[in-house]
N, C-alpha and C positions, 0 to 999 in steps of 0.2 A: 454578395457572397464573398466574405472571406479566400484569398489565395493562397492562404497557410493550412493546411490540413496537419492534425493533432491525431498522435496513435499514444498509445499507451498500452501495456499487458495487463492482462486481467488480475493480476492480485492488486490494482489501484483502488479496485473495489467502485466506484463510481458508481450511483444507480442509474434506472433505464431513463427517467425525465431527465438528467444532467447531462447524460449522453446523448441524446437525443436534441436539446436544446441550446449546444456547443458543438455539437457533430463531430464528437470525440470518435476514434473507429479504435477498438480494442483488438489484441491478438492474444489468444488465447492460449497458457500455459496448460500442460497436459497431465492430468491424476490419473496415477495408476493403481489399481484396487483389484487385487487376484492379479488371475490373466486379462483383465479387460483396461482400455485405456480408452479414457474419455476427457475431450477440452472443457477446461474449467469452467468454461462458460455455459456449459451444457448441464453445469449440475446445483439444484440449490442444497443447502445445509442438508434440508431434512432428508434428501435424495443421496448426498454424500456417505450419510450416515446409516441411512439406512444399510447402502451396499455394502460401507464398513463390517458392520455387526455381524455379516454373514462369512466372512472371513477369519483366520487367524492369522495378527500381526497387524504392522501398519502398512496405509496406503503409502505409495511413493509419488512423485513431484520429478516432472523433466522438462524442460526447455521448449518451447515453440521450435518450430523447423526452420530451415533457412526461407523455406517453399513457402511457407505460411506467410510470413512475414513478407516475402515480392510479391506476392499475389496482392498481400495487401497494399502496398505502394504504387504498384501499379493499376490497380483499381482509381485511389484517389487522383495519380497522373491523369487519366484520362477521363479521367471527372472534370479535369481544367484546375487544377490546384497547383501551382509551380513551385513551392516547397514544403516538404514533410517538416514535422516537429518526433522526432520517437522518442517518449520517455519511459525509462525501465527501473524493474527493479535493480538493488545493489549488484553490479558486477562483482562483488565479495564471497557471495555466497549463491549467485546462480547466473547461468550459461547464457540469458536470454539475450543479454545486450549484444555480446560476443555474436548469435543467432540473425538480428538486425544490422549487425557492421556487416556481415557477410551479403546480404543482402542488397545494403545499399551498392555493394561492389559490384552485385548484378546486374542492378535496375540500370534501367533505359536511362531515367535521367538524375544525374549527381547529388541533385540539393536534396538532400536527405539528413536532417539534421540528428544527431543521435544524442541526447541526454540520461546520463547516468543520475539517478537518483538519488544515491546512496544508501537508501530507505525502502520500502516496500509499503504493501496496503494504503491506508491513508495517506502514512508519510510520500508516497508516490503521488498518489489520486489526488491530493491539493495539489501538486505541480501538475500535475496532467488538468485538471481545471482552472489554474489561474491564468496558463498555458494559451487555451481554448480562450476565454474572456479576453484575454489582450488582444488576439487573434482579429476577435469580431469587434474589437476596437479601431483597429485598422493599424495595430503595431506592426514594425518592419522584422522580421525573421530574426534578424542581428540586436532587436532590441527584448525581443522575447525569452533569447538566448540569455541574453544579458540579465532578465528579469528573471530566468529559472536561476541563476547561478547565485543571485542576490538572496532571493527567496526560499532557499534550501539552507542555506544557512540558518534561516532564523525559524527552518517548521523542527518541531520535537513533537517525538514520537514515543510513549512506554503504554507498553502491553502487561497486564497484569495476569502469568498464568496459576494454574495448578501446581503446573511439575513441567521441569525440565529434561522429561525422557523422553518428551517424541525429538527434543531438542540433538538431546545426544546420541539417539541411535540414526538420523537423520545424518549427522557430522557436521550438526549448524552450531553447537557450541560444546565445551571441553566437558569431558566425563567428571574429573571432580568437583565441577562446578555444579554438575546434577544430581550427584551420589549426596552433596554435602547438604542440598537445598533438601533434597529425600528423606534424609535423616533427621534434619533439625525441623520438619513438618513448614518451610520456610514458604512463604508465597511470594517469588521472586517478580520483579519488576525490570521487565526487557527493553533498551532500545538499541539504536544503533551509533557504536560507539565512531570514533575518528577514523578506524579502518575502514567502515561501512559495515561492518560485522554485528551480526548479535552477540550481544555484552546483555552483563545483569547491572542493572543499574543499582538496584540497592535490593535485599532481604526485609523482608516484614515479615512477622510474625501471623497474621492474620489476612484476609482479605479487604477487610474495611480501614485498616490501619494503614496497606498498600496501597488504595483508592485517594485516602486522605493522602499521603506522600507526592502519590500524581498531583492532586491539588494542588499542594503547595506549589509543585514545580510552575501549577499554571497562575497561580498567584505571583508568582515573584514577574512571571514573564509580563502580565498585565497591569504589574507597576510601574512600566512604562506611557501608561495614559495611552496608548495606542487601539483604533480597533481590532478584533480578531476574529479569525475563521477559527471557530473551534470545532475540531469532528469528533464524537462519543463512535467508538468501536465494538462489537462485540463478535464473538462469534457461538450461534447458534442459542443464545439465550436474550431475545427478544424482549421480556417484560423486566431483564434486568437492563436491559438497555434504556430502556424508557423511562425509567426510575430514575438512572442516574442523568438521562436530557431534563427530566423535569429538576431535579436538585440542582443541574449548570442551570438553567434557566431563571431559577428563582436565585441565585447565588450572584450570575456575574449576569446582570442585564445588560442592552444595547451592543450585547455581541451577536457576531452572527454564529448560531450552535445547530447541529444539527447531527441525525442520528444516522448512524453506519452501518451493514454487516458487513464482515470480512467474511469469506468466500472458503471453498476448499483447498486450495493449495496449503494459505495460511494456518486452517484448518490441519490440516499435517502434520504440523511444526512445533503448533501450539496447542491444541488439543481443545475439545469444547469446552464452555463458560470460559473461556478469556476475554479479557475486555480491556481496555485501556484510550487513550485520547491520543488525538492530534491537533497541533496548534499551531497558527502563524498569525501574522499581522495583515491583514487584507482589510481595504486594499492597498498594495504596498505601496509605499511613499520614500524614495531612498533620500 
């Protein structure tokens, strides 16, 4: 057994056999819908949405507790693991990391490593899984460290929405950005720019036109002869997901491709039918 233990927040999205099979331990970011607030992890799409519908307005999104997070640390301490891995979403745009520094300042024992993602969803969940695999490889803390910071560099992340209103009434990106996408019927393409922030990446016209655009980006990246971890994203629209793993699949073979859902938090932010990719080079070879 590994003596690295690996946390990650639940908008890494991860599913249950990879968690399971890396012993990743997730802390879970909290949706709030009306008066009721439930951890992310307690809810799937169709459960999200459902409780949605019955409300007016959007759900809202807050932060894991300090509590949550020692509890969780200290769980794995006494499992016999003598250093944590935490990796989180962007400190740019939410409190969580901030929630696990605080945390580590409690806990009983120091090594508590914290990694800022600068990303979310996928763009997370591949560092929280390449994380994990080194781990059970029998890498040193110091060299893992050194692998997320390698690694994050070269993962890209674009989310393909509808509309950039849950965006702006959230405060996760600027009003004329979403008035103007609204107006020109534009189906904007999100990642996260150099701040860690959501940025639009580029305006399409269409939804298939902004799918192709993603491609390219993963074309040009795969001209490097390298393999790659490619994750297909969606949220709450399953059989489009599937559609576009089968078109990765028959398009770029001898990658490793594999399908997603993003959760409700993301859910949020971005609204249903969004979909978009995540990609890096695995396994990495510096």
């Amino acid at each position: 057994m590994s003596k690295i233990g690996i946390v990650m927040d639940s908008t890494g999205y991860l599913p249950k056999n990879i968690l399971e099979q890396f012993q990743i331990r997730v802390v879970s970011l909290n949706v709030n819908i009306g008066d009721e607030t439930f951890f992310e992890t307690e809810l799937t799409n169709q459960i999200y949405f459902q409780k949605l519908s019955r409300i007016s307005g959007l759900s809202t999104t807050s932060q894991p507790s300090v509590g949550t997070f020692l509890e969780t640390y200290e769980s794995l301490f006494s499992e016999g693991i003598e250093d944590i891995v935490s990796i989180h979403i962007s400190s740019a745009i939410s409190g969580t990391l901030h929630s696990a520094q605080m945390a580590k300042e409690l806990a009983s024992n120091s090594n508590i490593h914290i990694f800022d993602s600068k990303s979310s969803a996928l763009g997370l969940g591949v560092l929280a899984w390449a994380a994990a695999e080194w781990a059970q490889q029998g890498k040193k803390v110091s060299e893992i460290m050194e692998g997320l910071q390698s690694l994050m560099q070269q993962t890209e992340m674009y989310f393909i929405v509808d509309t950039l209103e849950n965006l702006r009434k959230g405060g996760r990106i600027g009003g004329a950005a979403a008035l103007l996408g609204t107006l020109l019927q534009i189906k904007p393409i999100l990642y996260f720019n150099n701040n860690a922030q959501i940025d639009v990446f580029d305006k399409v016209r269409s939804r298939s036109r902004a799918w192709q655009r993603v491609i390219d980006e993963l074309t040009r990246a795969l001209s490097t002869g390298k393999r790659y971890r490619i994750c297909v994203m969606h949220v709450n629209i399953p059989d489009v997901g599937m559609e576009l793993l089968d078109e990765l699949k028959d398009r770029f073979p001898g990658h490793e491709i594999g399908l997603f859902e993003a959760g409700p938090v993301i859910a949020t932010h971005v609204g249903t039918g969004a979909f978009g990719l995540t990609f890096h080079p695995w396994p990495l070879i510096n």
